[in-house]
Jmol script that loads the backbone (N, CA, C; Angstrom):
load data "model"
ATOM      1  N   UNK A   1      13.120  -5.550   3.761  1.00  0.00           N
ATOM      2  CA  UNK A   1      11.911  -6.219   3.341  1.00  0.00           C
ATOM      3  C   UNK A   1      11.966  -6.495   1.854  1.00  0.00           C
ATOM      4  N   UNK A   2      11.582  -7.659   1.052  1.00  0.00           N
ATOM      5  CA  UNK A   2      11.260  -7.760  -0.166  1.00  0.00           C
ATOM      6  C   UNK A   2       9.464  -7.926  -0.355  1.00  0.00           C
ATOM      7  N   UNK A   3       9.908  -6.972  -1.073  1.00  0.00           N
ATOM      8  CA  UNK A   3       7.961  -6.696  -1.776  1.00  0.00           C
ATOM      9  C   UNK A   3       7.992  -6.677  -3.254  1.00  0.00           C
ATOM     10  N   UNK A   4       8.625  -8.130  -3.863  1.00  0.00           N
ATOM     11  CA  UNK A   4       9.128  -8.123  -5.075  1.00  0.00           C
ATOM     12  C   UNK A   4       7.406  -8.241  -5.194  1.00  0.00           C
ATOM     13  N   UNK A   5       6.503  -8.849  -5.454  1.00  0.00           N
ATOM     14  CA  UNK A   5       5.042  -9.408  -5.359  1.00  0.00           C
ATOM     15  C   UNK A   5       4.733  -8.064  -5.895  1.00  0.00           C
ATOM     16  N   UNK A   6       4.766  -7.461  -4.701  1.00  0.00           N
ATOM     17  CA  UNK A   6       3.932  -5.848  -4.913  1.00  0.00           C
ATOM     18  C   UNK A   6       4.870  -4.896  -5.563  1.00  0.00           C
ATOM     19  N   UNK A   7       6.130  -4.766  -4.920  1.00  0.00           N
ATOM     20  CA  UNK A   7       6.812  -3.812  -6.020  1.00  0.00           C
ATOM     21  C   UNK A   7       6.770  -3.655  -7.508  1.00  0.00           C
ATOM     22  N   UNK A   8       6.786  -4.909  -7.666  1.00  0.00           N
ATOM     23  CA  UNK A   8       6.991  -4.693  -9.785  1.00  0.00           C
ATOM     24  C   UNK A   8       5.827  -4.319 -10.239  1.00  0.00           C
ATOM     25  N   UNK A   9       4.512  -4.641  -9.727  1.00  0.00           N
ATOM     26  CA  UNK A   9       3.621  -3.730 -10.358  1.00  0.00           C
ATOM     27  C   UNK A   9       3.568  -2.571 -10.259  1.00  0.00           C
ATOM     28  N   UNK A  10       3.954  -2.314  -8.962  1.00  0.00           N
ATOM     29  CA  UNK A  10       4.292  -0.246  -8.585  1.00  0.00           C
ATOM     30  C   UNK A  10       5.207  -0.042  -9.337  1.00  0.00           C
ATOM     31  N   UNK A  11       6.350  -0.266  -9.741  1.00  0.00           N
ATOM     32  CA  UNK A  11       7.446   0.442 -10.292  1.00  0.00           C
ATOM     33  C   UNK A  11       6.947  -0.120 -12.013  1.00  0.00           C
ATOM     34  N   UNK A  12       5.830  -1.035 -12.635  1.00  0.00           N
ATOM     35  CA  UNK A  12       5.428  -0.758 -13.682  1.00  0.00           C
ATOM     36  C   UNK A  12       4.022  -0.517 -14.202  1.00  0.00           C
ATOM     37  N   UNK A  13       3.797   0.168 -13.564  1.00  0.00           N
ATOM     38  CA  UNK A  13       2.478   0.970 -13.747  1.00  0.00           C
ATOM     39  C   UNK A  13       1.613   0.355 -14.962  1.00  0.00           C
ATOM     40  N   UNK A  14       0.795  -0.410 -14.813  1.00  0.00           N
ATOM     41  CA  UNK A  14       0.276  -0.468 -16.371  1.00  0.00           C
ATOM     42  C   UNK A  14       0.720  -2.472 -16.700  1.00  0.00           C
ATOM     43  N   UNK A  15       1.182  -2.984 -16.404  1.00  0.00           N
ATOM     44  CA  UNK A  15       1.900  -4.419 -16.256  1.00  0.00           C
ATOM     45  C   UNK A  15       1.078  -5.366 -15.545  1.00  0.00           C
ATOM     46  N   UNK A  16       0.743  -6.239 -16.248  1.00  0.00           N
ATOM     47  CA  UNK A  16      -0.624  -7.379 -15.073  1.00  0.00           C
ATOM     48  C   UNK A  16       0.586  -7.530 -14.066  1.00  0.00           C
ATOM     49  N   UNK A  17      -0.349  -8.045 -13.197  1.00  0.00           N
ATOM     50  CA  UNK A  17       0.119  -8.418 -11.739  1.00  0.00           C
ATOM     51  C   UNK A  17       0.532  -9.585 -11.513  1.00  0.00           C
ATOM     52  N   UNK A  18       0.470 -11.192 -12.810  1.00  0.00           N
ATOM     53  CA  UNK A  18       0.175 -12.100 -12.369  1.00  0.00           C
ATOM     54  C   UNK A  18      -0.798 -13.344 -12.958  1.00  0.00           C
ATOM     55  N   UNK A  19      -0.748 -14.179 -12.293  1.00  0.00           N
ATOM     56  CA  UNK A  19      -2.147 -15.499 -12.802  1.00  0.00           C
ATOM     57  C   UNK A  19      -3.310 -15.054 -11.724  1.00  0.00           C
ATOM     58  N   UNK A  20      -2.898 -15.312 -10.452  1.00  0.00           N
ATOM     59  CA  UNK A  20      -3.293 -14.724  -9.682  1.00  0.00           C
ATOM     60  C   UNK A  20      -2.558 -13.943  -7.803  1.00  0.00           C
ATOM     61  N   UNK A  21      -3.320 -13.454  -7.364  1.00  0.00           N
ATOM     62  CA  UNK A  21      -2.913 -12.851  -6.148  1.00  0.00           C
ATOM     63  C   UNK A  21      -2.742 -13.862  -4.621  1.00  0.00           C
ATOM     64  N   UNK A  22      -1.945 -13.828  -4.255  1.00  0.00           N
ATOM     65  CA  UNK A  22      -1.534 -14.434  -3.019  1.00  0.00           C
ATOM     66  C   UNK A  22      -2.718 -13.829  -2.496  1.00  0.00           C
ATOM     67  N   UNK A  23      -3.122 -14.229  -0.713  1.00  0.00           N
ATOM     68  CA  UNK A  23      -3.935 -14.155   0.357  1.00  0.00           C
ATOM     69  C   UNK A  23      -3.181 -13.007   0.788  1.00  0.00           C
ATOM     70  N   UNK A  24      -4.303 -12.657   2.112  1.00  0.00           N
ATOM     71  CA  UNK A  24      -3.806 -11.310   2.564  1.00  0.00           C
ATOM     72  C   UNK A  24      -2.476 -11.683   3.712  1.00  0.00           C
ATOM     73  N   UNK A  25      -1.158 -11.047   3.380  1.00  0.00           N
ATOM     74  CA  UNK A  25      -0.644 -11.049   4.264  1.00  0.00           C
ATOM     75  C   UNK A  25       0.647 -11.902   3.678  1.00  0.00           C
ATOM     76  N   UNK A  26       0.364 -12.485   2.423  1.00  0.00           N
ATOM     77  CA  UNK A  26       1.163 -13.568   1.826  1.00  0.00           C
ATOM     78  C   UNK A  26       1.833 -12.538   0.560  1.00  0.00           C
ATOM     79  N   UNK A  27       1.981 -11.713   0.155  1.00  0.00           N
ATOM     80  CA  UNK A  27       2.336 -11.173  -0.654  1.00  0.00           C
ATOM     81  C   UNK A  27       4.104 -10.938  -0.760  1.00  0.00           C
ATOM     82  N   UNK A  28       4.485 -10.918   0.094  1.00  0.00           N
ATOM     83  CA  UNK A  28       5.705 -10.962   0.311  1.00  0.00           C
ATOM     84  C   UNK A  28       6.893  -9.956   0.751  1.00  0.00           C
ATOM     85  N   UNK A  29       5.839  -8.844   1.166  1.00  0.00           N
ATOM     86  CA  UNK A  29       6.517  -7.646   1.520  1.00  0.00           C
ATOM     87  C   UNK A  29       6.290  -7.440   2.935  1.00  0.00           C
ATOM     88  N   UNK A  30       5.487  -8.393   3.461  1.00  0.00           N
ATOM     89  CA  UNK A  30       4.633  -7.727   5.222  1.00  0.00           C
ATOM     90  C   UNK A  30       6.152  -8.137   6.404  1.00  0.00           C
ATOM     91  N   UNK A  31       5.416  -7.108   6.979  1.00  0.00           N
ATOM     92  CA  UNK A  31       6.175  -7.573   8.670  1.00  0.00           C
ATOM     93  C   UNK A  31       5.336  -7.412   9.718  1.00  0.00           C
ATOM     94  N   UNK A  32       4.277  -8.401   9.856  1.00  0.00           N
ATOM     95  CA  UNK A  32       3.166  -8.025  10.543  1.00  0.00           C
ATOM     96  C   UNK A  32       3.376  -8.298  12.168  1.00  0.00           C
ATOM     97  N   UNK A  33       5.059  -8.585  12.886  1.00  0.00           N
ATOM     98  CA  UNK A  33       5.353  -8.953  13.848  1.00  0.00           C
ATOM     99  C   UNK A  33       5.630  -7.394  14.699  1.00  0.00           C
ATOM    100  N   UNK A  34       5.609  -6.414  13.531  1.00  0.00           N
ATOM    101  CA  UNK A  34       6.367  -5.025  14.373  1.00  0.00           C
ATOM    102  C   UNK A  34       7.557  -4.775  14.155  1.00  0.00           C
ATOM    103  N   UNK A  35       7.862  -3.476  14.814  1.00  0.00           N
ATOM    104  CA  UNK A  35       9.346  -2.879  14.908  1.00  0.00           C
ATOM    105  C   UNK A  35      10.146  -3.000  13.034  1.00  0.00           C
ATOM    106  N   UNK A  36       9.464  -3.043  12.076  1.00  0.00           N
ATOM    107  CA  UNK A  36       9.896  -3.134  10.448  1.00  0.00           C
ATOM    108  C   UNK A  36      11.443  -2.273  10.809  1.00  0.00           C
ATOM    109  N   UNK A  37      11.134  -1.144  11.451  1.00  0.00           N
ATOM    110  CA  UNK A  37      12.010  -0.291  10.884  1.00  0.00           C
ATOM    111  C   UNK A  37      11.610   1.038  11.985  1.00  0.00           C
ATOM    112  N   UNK A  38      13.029   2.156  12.155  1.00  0.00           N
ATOM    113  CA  UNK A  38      12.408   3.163  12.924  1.00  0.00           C
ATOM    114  C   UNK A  38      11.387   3.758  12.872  1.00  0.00           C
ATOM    115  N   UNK A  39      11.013   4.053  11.493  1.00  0.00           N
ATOM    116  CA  UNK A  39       9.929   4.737  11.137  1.00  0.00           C
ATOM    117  C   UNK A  39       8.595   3.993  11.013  1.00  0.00           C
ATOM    118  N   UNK A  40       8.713   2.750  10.538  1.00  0.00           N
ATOM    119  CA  UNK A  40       7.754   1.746  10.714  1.00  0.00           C
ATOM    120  C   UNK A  40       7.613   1.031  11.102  1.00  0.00           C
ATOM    121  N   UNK A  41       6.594   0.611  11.664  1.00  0.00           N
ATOM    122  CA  UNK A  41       6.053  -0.504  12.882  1.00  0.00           C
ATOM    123  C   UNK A  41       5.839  -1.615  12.314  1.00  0.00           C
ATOM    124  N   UNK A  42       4.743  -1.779  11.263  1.00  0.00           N
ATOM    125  CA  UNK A  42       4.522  -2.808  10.461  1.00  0.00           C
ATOM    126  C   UNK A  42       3.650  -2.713   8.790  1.00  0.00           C
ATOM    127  N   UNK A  43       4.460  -3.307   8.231  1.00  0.00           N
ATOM    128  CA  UNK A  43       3.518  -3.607   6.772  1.00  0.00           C
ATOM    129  C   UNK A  43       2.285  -5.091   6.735  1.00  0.00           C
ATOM    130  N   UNK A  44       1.628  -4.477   6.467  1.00  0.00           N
ATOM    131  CA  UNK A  44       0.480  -5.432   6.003  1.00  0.00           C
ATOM    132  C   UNK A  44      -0.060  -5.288   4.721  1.00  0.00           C
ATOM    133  N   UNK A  45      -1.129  -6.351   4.090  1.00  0.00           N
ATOM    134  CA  UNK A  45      -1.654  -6.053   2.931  1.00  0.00           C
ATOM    135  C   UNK A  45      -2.874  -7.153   2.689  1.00  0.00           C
ATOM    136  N   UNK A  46      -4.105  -6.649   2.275  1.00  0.00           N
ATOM    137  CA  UNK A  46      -5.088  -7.660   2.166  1.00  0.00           C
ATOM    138  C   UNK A  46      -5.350  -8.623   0.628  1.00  0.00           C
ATOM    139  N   UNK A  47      -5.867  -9.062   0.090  1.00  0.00           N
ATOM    140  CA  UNK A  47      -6.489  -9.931  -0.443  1.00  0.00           C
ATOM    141  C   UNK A  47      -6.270  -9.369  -2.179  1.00  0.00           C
ATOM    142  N   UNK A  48      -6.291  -8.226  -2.344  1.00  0.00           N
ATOM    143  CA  UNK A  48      -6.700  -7.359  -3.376  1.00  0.00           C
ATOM    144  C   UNK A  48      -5.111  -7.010  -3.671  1.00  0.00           C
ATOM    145  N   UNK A  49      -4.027  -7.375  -2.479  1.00  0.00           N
ATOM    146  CA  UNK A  49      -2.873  -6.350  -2.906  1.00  0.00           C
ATOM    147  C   UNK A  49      -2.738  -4.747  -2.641  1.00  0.00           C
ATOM    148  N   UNK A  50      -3.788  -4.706  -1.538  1.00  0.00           N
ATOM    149  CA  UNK A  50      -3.253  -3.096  -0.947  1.00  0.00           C
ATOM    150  C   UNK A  50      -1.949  -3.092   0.091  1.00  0.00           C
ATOM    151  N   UNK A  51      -1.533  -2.441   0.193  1.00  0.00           N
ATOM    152  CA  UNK A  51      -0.563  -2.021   0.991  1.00  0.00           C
ATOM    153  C   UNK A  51      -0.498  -1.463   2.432  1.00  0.00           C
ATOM    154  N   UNK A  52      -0.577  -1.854   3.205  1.00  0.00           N
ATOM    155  CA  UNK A  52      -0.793  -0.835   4.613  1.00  0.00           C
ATOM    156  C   UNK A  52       0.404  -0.889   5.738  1.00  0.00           C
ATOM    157  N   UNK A  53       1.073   0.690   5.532  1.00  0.00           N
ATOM    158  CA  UNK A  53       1.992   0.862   6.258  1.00  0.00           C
ATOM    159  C   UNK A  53       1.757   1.532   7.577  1.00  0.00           C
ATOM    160  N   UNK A  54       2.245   0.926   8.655  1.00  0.00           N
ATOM    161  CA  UNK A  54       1.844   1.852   9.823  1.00  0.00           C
ATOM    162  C   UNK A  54       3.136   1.964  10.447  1.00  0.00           C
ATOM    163  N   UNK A  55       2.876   3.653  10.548  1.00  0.00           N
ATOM    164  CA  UNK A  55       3.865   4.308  11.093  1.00  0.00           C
ATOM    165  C   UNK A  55       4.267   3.287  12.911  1.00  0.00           C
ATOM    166  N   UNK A  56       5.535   4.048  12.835  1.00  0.00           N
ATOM    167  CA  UNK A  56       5.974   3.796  14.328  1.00  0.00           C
ATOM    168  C   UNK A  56       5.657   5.052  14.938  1.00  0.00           C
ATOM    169  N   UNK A  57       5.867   4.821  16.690  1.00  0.00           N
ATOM    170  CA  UNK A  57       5.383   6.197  17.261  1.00  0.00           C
ATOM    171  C   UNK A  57       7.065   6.871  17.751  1.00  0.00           C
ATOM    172  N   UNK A  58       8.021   6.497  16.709  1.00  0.00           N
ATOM    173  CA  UNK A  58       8.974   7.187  17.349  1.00  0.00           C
ATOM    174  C   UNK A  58       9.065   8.932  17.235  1.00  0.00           C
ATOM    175  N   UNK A  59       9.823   9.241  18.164  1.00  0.00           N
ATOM    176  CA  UNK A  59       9.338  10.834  18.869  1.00  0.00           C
ATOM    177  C   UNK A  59      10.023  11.944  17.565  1.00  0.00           C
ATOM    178  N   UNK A  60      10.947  11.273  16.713  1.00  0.00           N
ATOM    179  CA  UNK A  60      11.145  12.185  15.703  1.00  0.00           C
ATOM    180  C   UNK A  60      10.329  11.881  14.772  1.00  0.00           C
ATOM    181  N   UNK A  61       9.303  11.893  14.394  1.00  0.00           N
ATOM    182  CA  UNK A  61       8.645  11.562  13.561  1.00  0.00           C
ATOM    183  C   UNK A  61       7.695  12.907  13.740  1.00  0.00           C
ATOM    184  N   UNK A  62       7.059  13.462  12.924  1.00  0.00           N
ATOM    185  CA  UNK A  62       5.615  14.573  13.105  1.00  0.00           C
ATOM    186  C   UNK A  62       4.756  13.729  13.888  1.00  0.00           C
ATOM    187  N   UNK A  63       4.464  14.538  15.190  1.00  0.00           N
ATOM    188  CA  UNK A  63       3.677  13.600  16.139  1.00  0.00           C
ATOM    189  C   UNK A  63       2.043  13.149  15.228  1.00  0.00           C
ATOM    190  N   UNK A  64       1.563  14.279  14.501  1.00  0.00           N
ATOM    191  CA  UNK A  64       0.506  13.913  13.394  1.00  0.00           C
ATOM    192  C   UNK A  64       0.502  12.520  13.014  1.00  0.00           C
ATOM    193  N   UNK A  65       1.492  12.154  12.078  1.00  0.00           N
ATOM    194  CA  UNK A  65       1.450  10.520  11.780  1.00  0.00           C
ATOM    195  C   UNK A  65       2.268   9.760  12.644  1.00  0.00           C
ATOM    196  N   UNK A  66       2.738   9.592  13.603  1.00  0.00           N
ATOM    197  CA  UNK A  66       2.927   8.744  14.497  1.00  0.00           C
ATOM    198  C   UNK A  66       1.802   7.801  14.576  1.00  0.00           C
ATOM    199  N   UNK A  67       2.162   6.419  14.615  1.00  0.00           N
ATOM    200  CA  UNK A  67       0.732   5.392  14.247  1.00  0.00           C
ATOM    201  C   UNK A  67       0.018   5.832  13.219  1.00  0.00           C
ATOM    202  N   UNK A  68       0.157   6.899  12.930  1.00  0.00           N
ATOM    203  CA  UNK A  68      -0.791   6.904  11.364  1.00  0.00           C
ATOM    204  C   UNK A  68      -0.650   5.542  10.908  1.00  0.00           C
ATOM    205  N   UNK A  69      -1.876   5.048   9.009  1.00  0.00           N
ATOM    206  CA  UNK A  69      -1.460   3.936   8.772  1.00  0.00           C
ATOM    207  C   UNK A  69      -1.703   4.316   7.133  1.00  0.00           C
ATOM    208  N   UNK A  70      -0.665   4.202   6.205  1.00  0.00           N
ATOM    209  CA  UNK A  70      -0.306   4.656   4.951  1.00  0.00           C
ATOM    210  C   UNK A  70      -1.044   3.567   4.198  1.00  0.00           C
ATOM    211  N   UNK A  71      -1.727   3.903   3.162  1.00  0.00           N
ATOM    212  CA  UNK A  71      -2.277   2.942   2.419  1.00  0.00           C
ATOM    213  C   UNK A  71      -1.876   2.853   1.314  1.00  0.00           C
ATOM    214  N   UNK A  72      -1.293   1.810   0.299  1.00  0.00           N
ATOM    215  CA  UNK A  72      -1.591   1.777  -1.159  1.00  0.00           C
ATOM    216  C   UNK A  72      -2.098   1.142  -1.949  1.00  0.00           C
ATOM    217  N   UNK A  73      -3.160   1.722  -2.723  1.00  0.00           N
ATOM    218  CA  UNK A  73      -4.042   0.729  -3.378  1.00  0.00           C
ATOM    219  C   UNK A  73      -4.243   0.348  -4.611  1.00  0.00           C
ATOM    220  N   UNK A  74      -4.132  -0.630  -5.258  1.00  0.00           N
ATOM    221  CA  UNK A  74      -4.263  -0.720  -6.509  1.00  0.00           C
ATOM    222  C   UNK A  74      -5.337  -0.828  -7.315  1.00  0.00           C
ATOM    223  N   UNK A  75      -6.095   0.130  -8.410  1.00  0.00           N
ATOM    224  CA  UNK A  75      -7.072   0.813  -9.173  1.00  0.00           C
ATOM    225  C   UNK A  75      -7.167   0.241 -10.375  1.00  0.00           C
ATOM    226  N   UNK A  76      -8.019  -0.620 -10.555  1.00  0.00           N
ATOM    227  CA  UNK A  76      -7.899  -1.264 -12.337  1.00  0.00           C
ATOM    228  C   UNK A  76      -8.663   0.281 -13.342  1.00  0.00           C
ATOM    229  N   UNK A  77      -9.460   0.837 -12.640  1.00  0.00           N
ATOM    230  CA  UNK A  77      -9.463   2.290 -13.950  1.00  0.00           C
ATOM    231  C   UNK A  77      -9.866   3.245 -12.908  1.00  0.00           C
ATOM    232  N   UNK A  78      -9.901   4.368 -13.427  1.00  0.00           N
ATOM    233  CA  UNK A  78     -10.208   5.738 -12.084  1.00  0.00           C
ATOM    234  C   UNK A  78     -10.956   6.240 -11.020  1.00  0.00           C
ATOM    235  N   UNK A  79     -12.100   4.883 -11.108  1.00  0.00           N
ATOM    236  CA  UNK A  79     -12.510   4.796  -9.696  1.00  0.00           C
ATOM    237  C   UNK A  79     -12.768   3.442  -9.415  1.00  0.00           C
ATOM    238  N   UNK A  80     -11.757   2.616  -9.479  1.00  0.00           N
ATOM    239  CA  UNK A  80     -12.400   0.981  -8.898  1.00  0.00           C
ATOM    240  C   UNK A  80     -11.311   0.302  -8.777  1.00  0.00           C
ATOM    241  N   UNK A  81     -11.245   0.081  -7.651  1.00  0.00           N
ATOM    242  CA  UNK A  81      -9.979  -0.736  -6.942  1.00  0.00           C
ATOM    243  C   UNK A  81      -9.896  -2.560  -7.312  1.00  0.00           C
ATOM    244  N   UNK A  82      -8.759  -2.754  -7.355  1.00  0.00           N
ATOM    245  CA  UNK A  82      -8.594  -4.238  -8.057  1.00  0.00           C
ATOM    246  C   UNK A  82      -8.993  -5.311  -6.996  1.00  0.00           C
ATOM    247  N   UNK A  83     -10.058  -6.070  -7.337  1.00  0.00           N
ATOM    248  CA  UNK A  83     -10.277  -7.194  -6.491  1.00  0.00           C
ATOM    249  C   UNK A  83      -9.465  -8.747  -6.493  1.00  0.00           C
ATOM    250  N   UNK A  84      -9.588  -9.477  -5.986  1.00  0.00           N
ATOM    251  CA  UNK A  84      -8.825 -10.481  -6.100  1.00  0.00           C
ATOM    252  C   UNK A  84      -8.685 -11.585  -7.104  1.00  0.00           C
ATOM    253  N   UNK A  85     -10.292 -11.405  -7.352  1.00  0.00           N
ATOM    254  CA  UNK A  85     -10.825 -12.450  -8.404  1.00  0.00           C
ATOM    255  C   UNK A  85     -10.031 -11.722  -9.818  1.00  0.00           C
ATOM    256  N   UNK A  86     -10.024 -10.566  -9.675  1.00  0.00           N
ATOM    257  CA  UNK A  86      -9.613 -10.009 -10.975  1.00  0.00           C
ATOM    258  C   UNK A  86      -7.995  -9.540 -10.977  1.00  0.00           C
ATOM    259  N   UNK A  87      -7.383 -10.060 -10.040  1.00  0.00           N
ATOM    260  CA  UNK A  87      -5.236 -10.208 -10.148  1.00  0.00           C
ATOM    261  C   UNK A  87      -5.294 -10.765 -11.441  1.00  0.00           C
ATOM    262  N   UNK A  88      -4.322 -10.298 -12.351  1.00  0.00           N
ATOM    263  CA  UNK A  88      -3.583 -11.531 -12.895  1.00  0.00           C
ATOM    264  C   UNK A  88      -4.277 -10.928 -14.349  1.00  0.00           C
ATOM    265  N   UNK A  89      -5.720 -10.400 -14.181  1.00  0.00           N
ATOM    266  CA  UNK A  89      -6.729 -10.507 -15.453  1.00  0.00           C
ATOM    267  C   UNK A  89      -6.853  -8.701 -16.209  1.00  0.00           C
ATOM    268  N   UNK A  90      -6.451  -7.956 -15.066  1.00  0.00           N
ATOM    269  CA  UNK A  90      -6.406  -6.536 -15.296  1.00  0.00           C
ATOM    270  C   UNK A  90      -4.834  -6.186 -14.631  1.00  0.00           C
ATOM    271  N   UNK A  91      -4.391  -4.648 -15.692  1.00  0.00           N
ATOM    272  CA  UNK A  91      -3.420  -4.201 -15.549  1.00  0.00           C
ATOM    273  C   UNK A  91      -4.016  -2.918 -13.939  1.00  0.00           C
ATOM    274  N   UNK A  92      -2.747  -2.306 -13.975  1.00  0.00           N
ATOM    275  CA  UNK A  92      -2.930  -1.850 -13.119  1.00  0.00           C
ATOM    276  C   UNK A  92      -3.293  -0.359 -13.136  1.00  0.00           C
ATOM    277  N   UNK A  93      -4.261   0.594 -13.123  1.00  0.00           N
ATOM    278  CA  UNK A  93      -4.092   1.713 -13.708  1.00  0.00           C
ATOM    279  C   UNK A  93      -3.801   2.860 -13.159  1.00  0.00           C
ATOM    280  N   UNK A  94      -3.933   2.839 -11.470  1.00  0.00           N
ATOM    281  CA  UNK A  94      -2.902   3.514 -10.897  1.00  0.00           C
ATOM    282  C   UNK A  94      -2.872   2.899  -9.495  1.00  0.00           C
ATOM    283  N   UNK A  95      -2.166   3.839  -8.546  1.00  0.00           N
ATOM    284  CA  UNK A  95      -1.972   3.313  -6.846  1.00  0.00           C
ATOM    285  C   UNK A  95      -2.884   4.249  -6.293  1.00  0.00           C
ATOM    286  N   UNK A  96      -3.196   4.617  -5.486  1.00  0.00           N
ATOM    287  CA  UNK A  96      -4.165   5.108  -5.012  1.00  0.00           C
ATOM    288  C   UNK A  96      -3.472   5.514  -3.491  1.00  0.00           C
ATOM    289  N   UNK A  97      -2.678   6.230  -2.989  1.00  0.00           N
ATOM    290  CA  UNK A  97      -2.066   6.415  -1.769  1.00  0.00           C
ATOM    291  C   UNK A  97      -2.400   7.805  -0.666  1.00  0.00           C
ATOM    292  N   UNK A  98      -2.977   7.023   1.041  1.00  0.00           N
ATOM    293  CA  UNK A  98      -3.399   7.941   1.642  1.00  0.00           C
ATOM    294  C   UNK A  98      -2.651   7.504   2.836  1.00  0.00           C
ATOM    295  N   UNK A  99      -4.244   8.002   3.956  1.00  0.00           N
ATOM    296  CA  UNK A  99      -4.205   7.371   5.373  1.00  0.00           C
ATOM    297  C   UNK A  99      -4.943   7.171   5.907  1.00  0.00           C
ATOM    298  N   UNK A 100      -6.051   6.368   5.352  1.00  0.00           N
ATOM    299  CA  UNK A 100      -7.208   5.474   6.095  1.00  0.00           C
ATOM    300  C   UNK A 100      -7.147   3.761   4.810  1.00  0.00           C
ATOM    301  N   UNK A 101      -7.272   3.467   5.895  1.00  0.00           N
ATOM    302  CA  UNK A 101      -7.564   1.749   5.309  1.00  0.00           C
ATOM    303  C   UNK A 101      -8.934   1.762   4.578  1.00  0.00           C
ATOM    304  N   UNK A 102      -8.736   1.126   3.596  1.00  0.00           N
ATOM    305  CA  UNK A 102     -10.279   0.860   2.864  1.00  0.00           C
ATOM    306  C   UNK A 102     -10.115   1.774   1.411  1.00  0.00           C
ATOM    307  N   UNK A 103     -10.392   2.985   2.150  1.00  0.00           N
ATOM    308  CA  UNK A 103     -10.627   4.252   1.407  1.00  0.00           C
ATOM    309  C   UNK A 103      -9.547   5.251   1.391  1.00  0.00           C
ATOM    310  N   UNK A 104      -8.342   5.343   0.918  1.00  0.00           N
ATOM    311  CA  UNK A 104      -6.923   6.324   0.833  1.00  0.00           C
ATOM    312  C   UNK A 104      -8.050   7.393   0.987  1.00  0.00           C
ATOM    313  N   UNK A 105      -7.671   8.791   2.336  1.00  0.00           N
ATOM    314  CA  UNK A 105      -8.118   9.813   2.439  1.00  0.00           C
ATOM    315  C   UNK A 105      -6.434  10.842   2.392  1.00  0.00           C
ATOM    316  N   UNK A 106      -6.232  11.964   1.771  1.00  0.00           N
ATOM    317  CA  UNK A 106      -5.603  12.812   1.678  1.00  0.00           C
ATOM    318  C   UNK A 106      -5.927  13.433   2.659  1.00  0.00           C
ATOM    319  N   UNK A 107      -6.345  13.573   3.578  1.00  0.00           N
ATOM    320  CA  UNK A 107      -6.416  14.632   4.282  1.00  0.00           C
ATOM    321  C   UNK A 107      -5.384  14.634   5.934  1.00  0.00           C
ATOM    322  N   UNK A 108      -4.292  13.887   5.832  1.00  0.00           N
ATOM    323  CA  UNK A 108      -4.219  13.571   7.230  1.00  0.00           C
ATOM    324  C   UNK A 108      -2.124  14.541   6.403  1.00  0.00           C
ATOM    325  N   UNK A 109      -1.869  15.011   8.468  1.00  0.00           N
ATOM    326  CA  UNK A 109      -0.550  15.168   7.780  1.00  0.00           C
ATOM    327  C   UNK A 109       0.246  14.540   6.562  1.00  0.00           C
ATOM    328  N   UNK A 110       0.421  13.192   6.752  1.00  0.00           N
ATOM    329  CA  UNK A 110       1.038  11.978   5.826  1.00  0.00           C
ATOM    330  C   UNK A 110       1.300  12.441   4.581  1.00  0.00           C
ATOM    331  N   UNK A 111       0.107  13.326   3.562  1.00  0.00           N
ATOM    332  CA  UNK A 111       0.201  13.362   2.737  1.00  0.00           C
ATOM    333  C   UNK A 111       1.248  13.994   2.249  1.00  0.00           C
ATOM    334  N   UNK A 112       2.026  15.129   2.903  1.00  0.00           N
ATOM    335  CA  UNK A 112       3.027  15.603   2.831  1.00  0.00           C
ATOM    336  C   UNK A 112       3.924  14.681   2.265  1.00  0.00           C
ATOM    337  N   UNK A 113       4.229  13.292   2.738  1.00  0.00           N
ATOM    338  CA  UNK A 113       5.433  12.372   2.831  1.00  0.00           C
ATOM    339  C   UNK A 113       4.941  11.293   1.566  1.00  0.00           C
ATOM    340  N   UNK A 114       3.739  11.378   0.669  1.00  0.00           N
ATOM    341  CA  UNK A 114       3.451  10.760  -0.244  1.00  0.00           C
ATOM    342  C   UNK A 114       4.034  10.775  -1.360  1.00  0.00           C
ATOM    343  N   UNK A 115       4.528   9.827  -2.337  1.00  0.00           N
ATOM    344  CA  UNK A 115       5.225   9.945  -3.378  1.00  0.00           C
ATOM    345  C   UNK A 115       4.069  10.868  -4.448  1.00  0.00           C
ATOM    346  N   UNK A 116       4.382  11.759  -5.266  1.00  0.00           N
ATOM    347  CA  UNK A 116       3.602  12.674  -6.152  1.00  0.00           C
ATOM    348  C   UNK A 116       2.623  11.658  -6.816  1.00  0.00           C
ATOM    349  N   UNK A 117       2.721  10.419  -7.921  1.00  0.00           N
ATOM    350  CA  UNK A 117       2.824   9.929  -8.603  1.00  0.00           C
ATOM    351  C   UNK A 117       1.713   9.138  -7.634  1.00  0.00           C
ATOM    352  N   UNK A 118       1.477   9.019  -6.368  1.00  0.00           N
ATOM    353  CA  UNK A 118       0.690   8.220  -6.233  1.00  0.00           C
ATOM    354  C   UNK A 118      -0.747   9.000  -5.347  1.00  0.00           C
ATOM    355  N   UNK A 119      -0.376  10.291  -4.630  1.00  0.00           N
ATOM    356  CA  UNK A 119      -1.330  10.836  -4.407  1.00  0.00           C
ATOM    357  C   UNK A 119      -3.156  10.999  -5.492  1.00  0.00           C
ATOM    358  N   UNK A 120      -3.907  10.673  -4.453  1.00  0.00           N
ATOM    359  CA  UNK A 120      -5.016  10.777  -5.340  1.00  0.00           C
ATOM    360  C   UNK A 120      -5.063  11.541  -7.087  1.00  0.00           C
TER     361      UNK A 120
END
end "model"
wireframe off; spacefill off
backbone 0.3
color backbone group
């Protein structure tokens, strides 16, 4: 998969994003057809540039997140997630990574498998 779109702001923390943000799904990292990968089923991402990974249900996996769905979100300051209107105009001030859509919740196995750096 290339998620050049979304990657370079993750790997530079702090770096605008842009003029502005592609539509949901246009970002350039999704595989919203399935089967991504053993472990993953499919990437998606909405409007704002979140991230949503959903697990596959293969049997080596912790049956816990099997279909789980990994979120990452991008935060213009420590509690307010980047909207669309505002890509391009604010840096990024952190990711925000769980397992509920909308709202990253820590509380599900997954978190185990979260990069440090992006946990709440």
């Amino acid at each position: 998969m290339n998620c050049t779109r979304v990657a370079d702001p993750l790997r530079h923390l702090g770096v605008k994003i842009g003029n502005a943000g592609p539509m949901a799904n246009n970002w350039g990292c999704e595989n919203t057809a399935g089967s991504a990968s053993k472990y993953v089923d499919k990437v998606t991402t909405d409007d704002n540039g979140a991230i949503f990974v959903i697990m596959s249900k293969d049997s080596s996996l912790p049956t816990a997140i099997q279909g789980d769905t990994l979120s990452l979100t991008p935060y213009q300051d420590a509690g307010t997630t980047i909207k669309y209107a505002s890509v391009g105009k604010l840096t990024i001030y952190k990711w925000l990574c769980g397992s509920t859509i909308g709202t990253p919740s820590t509380s599900s196995e997954l978190v185990k498998y979260l990069p440090g750096s992006c946990r709440g």
